[in-house]
C-alpha positions in Angstrom: 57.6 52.8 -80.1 56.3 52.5 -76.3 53.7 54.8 -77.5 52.2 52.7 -80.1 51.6 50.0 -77.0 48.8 49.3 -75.1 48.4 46.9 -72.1 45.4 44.9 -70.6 45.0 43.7 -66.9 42.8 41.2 -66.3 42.2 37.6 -65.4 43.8 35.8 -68.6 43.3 32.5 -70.6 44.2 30.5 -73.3 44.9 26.9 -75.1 48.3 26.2 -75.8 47.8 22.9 -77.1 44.9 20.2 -77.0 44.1 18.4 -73.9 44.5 14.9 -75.4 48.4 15.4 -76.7 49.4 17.2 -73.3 46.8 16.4 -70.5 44.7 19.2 -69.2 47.2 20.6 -66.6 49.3 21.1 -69.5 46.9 22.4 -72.3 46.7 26.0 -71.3 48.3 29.1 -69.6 46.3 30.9 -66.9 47.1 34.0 -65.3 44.8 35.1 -62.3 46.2 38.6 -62.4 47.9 39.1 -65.9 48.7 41.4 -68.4 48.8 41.2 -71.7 50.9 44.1 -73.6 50.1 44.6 -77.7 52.1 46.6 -80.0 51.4 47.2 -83.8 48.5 44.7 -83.8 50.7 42.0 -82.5 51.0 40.3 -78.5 54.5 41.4 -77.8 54.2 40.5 -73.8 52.3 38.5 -71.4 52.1 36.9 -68.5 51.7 37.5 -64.4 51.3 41.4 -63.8 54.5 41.7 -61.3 57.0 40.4 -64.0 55.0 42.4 -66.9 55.4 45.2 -65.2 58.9 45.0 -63.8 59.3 45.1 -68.0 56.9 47.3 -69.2 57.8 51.1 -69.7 56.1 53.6 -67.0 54.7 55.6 -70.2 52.9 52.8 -71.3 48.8 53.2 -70.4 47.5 50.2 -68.7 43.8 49.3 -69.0 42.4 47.3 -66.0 39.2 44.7 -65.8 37.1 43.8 -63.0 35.7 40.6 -62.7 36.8 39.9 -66.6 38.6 37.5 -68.5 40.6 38.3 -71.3 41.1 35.1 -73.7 41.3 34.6 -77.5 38.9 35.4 -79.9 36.3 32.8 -80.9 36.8 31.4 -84.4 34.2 29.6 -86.3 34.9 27.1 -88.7 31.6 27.0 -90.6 28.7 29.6 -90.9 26.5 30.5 -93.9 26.7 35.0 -93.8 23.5 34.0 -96.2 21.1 32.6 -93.8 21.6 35.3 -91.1 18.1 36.7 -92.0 16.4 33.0 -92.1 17.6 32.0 -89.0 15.1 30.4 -86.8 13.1 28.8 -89.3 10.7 25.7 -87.9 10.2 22.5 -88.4 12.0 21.4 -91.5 15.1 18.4 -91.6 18.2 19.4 -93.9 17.0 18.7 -97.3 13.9 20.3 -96.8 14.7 23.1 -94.8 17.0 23.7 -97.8 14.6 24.0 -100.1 11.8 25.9 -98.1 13.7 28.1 -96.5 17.1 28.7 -98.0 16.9 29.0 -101.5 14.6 31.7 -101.5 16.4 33.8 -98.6 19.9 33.1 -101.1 18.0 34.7 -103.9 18.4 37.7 -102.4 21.5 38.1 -102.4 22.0 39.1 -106.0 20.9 42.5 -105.5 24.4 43.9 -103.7 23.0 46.5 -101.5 21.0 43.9 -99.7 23.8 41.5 -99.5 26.3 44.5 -98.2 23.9 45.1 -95.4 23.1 41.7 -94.6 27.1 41.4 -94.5 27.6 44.6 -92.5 25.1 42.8 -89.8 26.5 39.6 -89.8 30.0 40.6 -89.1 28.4 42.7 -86.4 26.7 40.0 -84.6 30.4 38.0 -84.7 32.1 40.9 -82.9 29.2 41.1 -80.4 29.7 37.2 -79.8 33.4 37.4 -79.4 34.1 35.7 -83.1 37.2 37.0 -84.7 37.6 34.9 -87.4 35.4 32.4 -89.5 35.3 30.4 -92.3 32.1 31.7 -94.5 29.7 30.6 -97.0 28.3 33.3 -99.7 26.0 32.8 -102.5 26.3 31.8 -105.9 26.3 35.4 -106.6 29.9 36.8 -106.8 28.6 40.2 -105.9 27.8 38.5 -102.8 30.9 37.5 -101.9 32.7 40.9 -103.3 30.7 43.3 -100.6 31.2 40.8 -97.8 35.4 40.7 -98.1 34.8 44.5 -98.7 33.1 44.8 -95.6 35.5 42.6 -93.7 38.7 44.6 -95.2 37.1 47.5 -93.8 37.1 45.4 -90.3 40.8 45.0 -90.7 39.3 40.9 -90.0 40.9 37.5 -90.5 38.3 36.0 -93.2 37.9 33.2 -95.2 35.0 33.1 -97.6 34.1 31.8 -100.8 31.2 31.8 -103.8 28.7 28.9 -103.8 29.1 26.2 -106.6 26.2 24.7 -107.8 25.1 23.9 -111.2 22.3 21.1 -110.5 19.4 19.9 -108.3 18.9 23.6 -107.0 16.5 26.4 -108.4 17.8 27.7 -111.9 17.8 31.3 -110.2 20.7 29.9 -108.1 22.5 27.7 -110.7 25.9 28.1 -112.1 27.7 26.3 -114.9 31.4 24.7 -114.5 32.5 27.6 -116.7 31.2 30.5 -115.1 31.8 29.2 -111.5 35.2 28.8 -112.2 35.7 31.8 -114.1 33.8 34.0 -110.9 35.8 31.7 -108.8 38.9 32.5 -110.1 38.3 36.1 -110.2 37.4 36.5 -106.5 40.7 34.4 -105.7 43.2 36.6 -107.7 40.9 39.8 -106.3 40.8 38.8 -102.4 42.6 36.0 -101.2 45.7 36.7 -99.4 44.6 40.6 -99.7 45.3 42.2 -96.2 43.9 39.4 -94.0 41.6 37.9 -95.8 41.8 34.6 -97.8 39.3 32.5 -100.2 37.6 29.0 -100.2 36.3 27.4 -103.3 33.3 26.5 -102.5 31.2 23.5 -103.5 27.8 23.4 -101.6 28.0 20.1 -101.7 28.2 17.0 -103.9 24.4 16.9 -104.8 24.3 20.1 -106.3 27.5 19.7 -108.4 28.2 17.6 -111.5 31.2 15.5 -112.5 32.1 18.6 -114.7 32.0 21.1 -112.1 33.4 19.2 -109.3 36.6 18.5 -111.8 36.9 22.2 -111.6 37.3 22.5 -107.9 40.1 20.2 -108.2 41.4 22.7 -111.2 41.2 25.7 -108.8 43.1 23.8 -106.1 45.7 22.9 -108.1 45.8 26.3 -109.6 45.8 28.2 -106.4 47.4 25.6 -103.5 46.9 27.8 -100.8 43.1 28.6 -100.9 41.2 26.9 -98.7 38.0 24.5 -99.9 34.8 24.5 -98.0 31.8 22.4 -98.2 29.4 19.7 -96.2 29.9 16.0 -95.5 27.5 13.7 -94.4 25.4 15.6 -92.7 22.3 13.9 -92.9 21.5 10.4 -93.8 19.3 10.9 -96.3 21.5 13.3 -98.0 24.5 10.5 -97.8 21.5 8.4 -99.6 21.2 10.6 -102.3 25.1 11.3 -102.6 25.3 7.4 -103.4 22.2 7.5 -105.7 24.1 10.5 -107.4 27.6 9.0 -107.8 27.3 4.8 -107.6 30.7 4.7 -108.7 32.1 6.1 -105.6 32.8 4.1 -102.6 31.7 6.7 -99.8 30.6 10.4 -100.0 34.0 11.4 -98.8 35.1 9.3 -102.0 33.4 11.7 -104.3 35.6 14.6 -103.0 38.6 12.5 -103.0 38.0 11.6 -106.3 38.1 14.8 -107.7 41.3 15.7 -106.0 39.3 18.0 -103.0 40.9 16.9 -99.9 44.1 18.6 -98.9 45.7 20.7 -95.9 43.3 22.9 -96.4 39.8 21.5 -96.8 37.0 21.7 -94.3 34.3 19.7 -94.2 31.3 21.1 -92.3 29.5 18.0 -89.6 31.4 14.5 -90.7 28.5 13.2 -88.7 27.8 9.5 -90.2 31.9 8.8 -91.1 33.2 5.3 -91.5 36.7 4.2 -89.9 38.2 4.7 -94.0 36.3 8.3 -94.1 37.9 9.2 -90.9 41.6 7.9 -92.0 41.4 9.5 -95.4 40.6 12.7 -93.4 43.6 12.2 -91.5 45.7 11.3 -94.1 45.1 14.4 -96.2 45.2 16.8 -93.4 41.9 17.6 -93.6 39.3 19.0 -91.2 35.9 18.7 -90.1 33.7 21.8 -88.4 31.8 20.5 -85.4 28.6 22.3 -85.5 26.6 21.3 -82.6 23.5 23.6 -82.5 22.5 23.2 -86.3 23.0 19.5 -86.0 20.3 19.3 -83.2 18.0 21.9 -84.5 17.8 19.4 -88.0 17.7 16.1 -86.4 21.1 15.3 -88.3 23.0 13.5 -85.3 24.9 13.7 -82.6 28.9 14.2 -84.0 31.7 11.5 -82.5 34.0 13.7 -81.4 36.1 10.6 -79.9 36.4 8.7 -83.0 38.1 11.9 -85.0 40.8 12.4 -82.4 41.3 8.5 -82.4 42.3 9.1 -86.0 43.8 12.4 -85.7 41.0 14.8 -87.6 42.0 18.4 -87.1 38.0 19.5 -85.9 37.1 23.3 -85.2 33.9 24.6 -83.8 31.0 26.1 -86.4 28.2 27.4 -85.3 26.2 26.9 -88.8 24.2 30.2 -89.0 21.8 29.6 -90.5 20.6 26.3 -89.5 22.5 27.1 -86.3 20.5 28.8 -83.3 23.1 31.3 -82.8 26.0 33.8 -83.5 27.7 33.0 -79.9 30.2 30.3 -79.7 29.6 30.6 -75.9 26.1 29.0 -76.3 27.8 26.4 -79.2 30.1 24.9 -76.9 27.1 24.2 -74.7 25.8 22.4 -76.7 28.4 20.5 -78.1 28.8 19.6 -74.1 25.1 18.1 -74.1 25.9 16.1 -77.9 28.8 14.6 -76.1 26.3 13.7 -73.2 24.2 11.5 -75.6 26.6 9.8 -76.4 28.1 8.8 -72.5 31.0 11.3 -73.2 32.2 13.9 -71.4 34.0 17.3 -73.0 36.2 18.9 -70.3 35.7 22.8 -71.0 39.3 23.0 -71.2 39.2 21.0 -74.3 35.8 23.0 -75.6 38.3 26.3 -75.0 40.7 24.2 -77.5 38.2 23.7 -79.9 36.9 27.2 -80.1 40.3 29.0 -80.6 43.6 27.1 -81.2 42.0 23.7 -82.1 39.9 26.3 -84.4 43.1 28.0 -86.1 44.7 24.6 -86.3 41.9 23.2 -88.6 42.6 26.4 -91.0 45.9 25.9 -90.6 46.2 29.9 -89.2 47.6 28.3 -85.7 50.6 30.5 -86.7 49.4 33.2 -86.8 46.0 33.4 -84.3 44.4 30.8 -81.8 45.8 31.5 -78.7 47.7 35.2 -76.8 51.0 33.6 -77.1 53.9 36.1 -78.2 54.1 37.1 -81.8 50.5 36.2 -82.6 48.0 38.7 -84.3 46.1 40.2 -81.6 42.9 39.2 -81.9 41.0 38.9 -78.8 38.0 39.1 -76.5 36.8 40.3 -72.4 34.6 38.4 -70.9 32.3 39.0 -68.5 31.7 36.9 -65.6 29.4 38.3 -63.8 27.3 39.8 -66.8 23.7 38.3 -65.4 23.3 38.1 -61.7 22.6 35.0 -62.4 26.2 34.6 -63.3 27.5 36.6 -60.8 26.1 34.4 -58.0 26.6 31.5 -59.7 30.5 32.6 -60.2 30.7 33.0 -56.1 30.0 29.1 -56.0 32.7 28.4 -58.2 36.0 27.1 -56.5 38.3 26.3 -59.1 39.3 27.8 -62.5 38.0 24.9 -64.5 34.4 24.8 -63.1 34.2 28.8 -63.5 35.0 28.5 -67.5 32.2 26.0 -67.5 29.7 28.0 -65.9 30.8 30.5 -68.6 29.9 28.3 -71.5 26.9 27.1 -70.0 25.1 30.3 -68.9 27.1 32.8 -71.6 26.1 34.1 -74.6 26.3 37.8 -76.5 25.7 39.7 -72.6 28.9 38.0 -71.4 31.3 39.8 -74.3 32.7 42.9 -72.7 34.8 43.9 -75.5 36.6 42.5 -79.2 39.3 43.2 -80.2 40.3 42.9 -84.1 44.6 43.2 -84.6 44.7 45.4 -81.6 41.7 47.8 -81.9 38.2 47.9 -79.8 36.0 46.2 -82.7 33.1 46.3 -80.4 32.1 47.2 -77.2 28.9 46.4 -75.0 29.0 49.6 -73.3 28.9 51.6 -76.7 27.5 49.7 -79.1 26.6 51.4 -81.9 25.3 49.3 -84.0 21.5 50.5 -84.4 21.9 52.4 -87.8 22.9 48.6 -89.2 20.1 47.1 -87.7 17.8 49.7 -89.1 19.2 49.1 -92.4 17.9 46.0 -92.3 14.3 46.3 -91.1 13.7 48.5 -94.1 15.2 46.2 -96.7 13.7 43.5 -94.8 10.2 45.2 -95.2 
């Protein structure tokens, strides 16, 4: 069996619970000089190097980093795979930008081979940003969400995706009805979900662009299948909380509209939970459900700045999302940045301990997967990534200023992005690697379909 292992030495970190239960000093497990052994695409050792190795067979091949740091892969609690080729677009707020920019990219994605490539990319760009696992929008197109679970089974990858819902107050090329989004629903849950290591999330777009009828049978599908996941947005947007009350005046919040159809549960995640009242937050809390922080997208629309405060005050599982495509980027490097500076808006500080937290195990504890991925303890799947520190020389000399562990893993989240991942590693194997990345064929792929 020694054969089958294979052992990393590096710098290594990782949460191993959040900062506000335990207290910093307490919330993660740093090794200066560690190693990390993996066997059958599962962490079967780790810790200092001297008492690794005083266990570890001779025969078993030990791969060494310089100047890295080996933590746990990023996960990403909200991104659209849709909107990877609309990234970037100007000057529009969320309604809007929906409209203009969007719907017409989403089209697209009924003609398969286009949607396989634009999947093929995106899952790309998450291993070249360190992202193991993510939570996905598709289209209303069930092709669309066929080729990308196909292309993520052939990534051996931890995925949760699901096919848009929407049968109203969108473009009849992108409408559904209750019947046939169920039906497509259904069929893509009893195809994918829990196949290999990938699962499904029904998947509302959110209340505007659902009716009574369909909402009802999200609720259905839930109740049918109690371990899928459901994904959609919450009060993103003030107008767009307007226009959910305009929509449903019978409901007390916009939260109430999903409650009302029997949507919240241990598995629903709500993408922003911006503009939340105190019963919002409790019913969250209540219900076990979670909201995906999504700082770059919420800046880049004008939505808000997210209260990240008032959902540990009432106990809100929250993960990190970088939103492609309203997001500015695939790296959740350059997201927890940003969520930094959202927290400075609002006189708050976010300790990059707890930003660590929130990108991995706080992550895999909003999709309830905390058993499973999140962190390199013992017996988890072995999903993980090498940092660079000192991949600018910006970096590099920055990094020789830096005096204590805390202040170098916020000089990481402030000046990384895609340059600073080394290497990703999916259930044990080299997904992706800067030094041979050979992703161009991909990438040319695109630019033809694109043209």
């Amino acid at each position: 069996m020694t054969a089958q292992r294979k052992a990393y030495r590096s710098a290594i970190l990782h949460s191993v619970a959040d900062p506000k239960d335990v207290g910093l000093e307490d919330s993660y497990q740093y090794f200066e000089d560690g190693i990390m052994v993996v066997e059958d695409g599962h962490i079967v050792d780790i810790g200092n190097a001297d008492d690794v190795l005083a266990r570890l067979p001779q025969s078993v091949a030990i791969e060494t980093f310089e100047n890295k740091l080996i933590t746990s892969g990023f996960i990403d609690t909200h991104i659209h795979y849709p909107q990877t080729g609309m990234i970037a677009s100007y000057g529009e707020q969320l309604l809007d930008w929906l409209e203009n920019y969007t719907f017409p990219e989403e089209l697209r994605f009924k003609n398969p081979i286009y949607a396989q490539q634009v999947a093929s990319l995106f899952l790309n760009e998450l291993a070249s940003n360190g992202t193991t696992t993510a939570l996905v929008f598709g289209t209303v197109h069930k092709e669309s969400v066929d080729v990308f679970f196909q292309e993520a089974e052939k990534r051996n990858l931890r995925m949760i995706a699901g096919k848009v819902l929407m049968d109203r107050n969108a473009p009849d090329y992108l409408t559904d009805t209750p019947e046939s989004g169920y039906e497509e629903s259904k069929a893509l849950i009893e195809r994918w979900h829990n196949r290999g290591r990938l699962l499904y999330a029904v998947t509302p777009r959110f209340a505007p662009t659902s009716t009574d009828e369909q909402l009802a049978t999200v609720g259905k599908l839930l109740k049918e299948y109690p371990d899928v996941y459901m994904h959609t947005h919450l009060s993103e947007n003030k107008k767009e909380i307007e226009w959910v009350l305009e929509l449903f005046p019978e409901r007390e919040s916009y939260l109430d509209v999903y409650d009302h159809f029997g949507l919240l549960h241990d598995r629903s995640v709500f993408a922003h939970g911006i503009h939340l009242s105190d019963c919002e937050c409790q019913r969250l809390s209540d219900t076990g459900s979670a909201i995906a922080f999504c700082p770059t997208s919420n800046l880049f629309l004008g939505s808000g700045l997210f209260n990240l405060p008032k959902m540990e005050k009432f106990k809100v599982n929250v993960g990190m999302g970088t939103d492609v495509g309203a997001g500015t980027s695939f790296s959740i490097l350059q997201t927890m940045s940003e969520a930094y500076k959202i927290m400075q808006l609002q006189q708050e500080k976010l300790h990059p301990l707890k930003s660590l937290f929130l990108a991995t195990l706080g992550g895999a504890r909003a999709l309830r997967l905390d058993d499973k991925i999140g962190n390199l303890a013992i017996g988890k799947e072995a999903d993980f990534v090498v940092l660079d520190l000192h991949a600018t020389q910006l970096m590099r000399f920055r990094m020789k200023q830096a005096k204590t562990l805390e202040e170098k893993l916020f000089v990481l989240m402030s000046l990384g992005d895609d340059r600073t991942v080394c290497q990703t590693y999916i259930f044990g194997d080299k997904a992706y690697d800067i030094a041979g990345n050979d992703n161009a064929q991909d990438n040319n792929n695109i630019h033809q379909l694109a043209g």
